[in-house]
N, C-alpha and C positions, 0 to 999 in steps of 0.2 A: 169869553176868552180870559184864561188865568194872566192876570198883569204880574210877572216878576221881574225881579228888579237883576238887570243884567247891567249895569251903569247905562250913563247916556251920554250924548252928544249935541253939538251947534249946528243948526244950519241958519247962513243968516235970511232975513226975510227977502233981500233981493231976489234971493234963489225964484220967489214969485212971480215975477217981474221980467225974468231973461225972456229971451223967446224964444230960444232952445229948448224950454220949463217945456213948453207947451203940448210938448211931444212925452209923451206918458212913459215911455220908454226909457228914454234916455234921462227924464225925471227920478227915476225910480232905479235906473241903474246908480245914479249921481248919488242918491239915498243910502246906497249898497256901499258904496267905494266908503264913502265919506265914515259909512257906521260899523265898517270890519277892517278899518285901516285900523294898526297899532295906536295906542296911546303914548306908548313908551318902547323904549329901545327893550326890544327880548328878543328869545329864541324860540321859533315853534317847530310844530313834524307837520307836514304836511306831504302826501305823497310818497311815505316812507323816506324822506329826506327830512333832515334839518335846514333851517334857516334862520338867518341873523337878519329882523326886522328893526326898522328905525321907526322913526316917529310916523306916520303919515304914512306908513307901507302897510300892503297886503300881500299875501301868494294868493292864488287861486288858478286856476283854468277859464281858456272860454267856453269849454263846453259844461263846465260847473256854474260860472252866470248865467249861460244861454238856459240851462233848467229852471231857475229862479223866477226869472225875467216871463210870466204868463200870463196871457189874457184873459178873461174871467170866464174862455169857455175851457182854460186848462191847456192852448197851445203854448210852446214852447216859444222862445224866441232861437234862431238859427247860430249857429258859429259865424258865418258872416255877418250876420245881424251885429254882434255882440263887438265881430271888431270894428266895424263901421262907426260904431258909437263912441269905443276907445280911441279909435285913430279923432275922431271929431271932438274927443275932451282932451285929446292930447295937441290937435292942431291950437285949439284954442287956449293954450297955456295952464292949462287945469290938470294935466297929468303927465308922467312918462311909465312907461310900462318896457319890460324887456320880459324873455324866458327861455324855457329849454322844455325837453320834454318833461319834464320832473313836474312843473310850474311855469305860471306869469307872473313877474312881481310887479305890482302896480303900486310907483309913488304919485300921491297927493302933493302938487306942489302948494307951499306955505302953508302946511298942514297946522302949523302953532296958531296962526292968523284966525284961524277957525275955533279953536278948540282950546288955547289958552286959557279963556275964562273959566272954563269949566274946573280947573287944576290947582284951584286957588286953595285947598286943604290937601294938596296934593305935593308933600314935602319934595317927594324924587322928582315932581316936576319945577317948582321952584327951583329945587339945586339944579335945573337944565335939562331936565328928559325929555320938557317939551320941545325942542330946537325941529325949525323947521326941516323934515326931509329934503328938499328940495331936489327931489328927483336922485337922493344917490343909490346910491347899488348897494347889492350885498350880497351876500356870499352863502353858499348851500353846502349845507356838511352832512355827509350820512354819516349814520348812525348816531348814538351819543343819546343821552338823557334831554328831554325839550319840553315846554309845555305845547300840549296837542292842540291843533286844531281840529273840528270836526266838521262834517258836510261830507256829500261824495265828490267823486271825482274820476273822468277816467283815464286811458293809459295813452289817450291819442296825442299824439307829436304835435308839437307850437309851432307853427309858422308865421311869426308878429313881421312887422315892418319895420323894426325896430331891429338892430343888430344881436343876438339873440347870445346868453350865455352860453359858455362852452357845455359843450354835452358831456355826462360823466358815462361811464363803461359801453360797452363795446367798442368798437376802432373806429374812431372819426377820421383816420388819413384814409382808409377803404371806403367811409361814406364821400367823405370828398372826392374820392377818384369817379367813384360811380355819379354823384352829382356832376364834377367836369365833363364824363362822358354822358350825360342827358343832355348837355348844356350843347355839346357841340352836335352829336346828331341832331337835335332838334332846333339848333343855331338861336336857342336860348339864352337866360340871362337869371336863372333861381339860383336864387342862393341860400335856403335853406337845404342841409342834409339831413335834417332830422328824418323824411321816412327812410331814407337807407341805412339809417344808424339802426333804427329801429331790427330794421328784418336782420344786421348783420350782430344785434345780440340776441344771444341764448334766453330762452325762457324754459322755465321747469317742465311745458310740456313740449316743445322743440328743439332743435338744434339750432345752430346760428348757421342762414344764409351766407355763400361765399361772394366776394366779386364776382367772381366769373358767373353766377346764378344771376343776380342781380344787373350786369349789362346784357348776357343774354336777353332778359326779359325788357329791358328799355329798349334795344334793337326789337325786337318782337313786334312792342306794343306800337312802336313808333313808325314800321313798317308795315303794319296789317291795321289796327284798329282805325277807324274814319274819323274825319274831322267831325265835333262837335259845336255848333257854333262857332266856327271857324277859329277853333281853338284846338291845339294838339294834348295828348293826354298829359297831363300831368301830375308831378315822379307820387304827391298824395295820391293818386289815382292808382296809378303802376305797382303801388306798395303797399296795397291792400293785404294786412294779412292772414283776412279773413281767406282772402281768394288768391294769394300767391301762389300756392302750391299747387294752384290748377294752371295759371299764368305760367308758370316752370314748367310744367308738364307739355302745354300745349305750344311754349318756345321750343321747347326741343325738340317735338316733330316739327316745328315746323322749320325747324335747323337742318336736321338730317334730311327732307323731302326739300330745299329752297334752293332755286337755282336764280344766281345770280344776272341779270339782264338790263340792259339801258333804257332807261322807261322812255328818255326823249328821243330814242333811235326807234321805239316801237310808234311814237307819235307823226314822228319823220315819215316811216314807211305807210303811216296809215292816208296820209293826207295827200303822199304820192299817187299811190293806189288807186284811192278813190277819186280823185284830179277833179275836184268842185262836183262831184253826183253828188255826194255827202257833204254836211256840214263841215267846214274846217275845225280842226280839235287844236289845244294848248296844252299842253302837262300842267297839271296843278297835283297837289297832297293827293284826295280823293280817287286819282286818275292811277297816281301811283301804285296805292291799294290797289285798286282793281285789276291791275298788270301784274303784279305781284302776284295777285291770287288764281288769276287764269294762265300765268306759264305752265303751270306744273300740269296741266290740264293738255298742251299744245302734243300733237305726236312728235314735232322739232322743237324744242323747248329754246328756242333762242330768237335772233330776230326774226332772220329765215324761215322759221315757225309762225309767227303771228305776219308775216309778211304772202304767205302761203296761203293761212285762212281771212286776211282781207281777199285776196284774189278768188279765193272759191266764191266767196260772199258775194263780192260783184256779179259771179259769171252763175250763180245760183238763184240770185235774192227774184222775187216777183216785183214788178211795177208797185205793187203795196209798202216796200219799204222804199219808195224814192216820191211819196205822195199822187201816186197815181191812182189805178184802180181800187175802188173802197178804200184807200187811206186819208182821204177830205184831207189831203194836203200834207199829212203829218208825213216825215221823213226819219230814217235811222240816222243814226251819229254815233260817233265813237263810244260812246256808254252803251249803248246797242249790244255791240261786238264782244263789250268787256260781259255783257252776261254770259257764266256759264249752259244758260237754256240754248240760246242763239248760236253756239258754240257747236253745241249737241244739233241743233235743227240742222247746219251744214255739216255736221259728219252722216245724219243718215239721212240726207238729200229729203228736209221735210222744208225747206224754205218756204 
């Protein structure tokens, strides 16, 4: 390996000793932070942006650490991975970090504490360049003449835990609106807008997504797509821009074809109907989808509709759906009905 001489830095030997160290990972990110934090107050480009670094600061990305950060078979460490570790050197007084899409700026706090001795022929830092960052901010300027930084890096939106710098270009009052309205259908609580800022600027090979694109498609996903781990989608999800423009397409049919229906009036009439043959049902998320998606399906597309085909269901179904003959007990239930096969079985009398 060619050794050049790129300067250096401290780490003290307690670093040995933590038992945080222990964990390779978070060792080797620590290594990272400590050896590409500024020296001295300058300016660099990072991300086709400028910025004004201090003592103990860096810009970077988590998905620019998360490449870095690899096991000796060549994996990658995850985006999650990479903030888990941040938020863990930041609980423990060792860093603060903020960003935007642009970048994350990560201060070292008492960055001098470290690295002071090394500055000792280093006249700009004796007159005071070393001054500990102490977690302060700084400010991002396009354009303008900087010294560069190099690595890659890519264009996907910051969502820190950390109160996150103002976004520059496209409209953040249209990404906030479109965040308030995720927040309330979904009876949420994000608060980053960076992926709707995202889809609502222009890039050289797209146009800019409007609001009205953009809540369409959060109603859509919010209404149709299934719980995940009892998690609903979220708007990083929603805003993919790989696959937006199919998520827009596929809202709007199902805007124009979607009739509107009271999913706990369809629960109501099912449990009526059935009066304890069937298991008793409860509306959750999951249930909703499923009603949702079998109205459109109903020849009465309303309650009267799904109230119609529980009733044929009853006066149709074999002893097999109420655990009798050849069913060794098993019983239909409301998830039954919501398939559209069972739907089809009683339109052409195949129960």
């Amino acid at each position: 390996m060619e050794n050049q001489k790129q300067g250096h830095f401290s780490i003290f030997r307690s670093l040995l000793t933590a038992d945080w160290a222990k964990d390779t990972a978070k060792f080797t990110l620590w290594v990272r932070l400590i050896g590409q934090a500024s020296h001295k107050a300058r300016k660099v480009r990072f991300n086709n942006v400028d910025w004004d670094l201090m003592p103990g600061q860096l810009v970077t990305k988590f998905s620019v650490l998360a490449r870095v950060l690899r096991d000796t078979e060549g994996n990658e460490k995850s985006v999650q991975q990479v903030r888990r570790m941040l938020e863990f050197f930041e609980k423990e007084g060792m860093i603060s970090f903020s960003g935007n899409r642009f970048g994350t700026v990560i201060s070292v706090k008492n960055y001098a504490d470290y690295q002071a001795d090394f500055a000792g022929d280093n006249s700009e830092a004796k007159a005071g360049g070393m001054k500990s960052s102490n977690g302060a901010g700084l400010k991002a300027i396009p354009g303008g003449n900087s010294e560069s930084l190099t690595g890659e890096y890519e264009q996907e939106g910051i969502n820190n835990t950390n109160p996150p710098l103002t976004p520059q270009g496209g409209n953040i009052e249209e990404a906030n609106k479109a965040l308030d309205y995720y927040n309330r259908l979904s009876k949420s609580s994000c608060r980053s807008a960076e992926p709707f800022l995202k889809l609502l600027t222009p890039t050289e090979t797209r146009n800019a997504y409007t609001l009205k694109d953009l809540c369409l498609v959060v109603r859509w996903a919010l209404t149709t797509w299934k719980k995940k781990s009892d998690s609903l989608p979220k708007p990083l999800n929603i805003c993919r821009v790989t696959k937006f423009d199919g998520y827009l397409s596929d809202a709007e049919k199902w805007k124009a074809e979607r009739v509107d229906i009271n999913c706990q009036a369809v629960i109501d009439a099912y449990n009526e109907v059935t009066n304890g043959r069937m298991p008793p049902a409860e509306l959750d998320r999951d249930r909703e989808v499923a009603i949702n998606a079998l109205v459109g399906k109903l020849a009465r597309k309303n309650i009267e509709g799904f109230r119609n085909y529980f009733n044929a269901f009853m006066a149709e179904a074999r002893d097999f759906y109420f655990g009798g003959q050849d069913g060794s007990g098993w019983c239909a239930n409301f998830d039954t009905l919501m398939k559209p096969e069972t739907l089809r079985k009683v339109k052409e009398g195949a129960l």
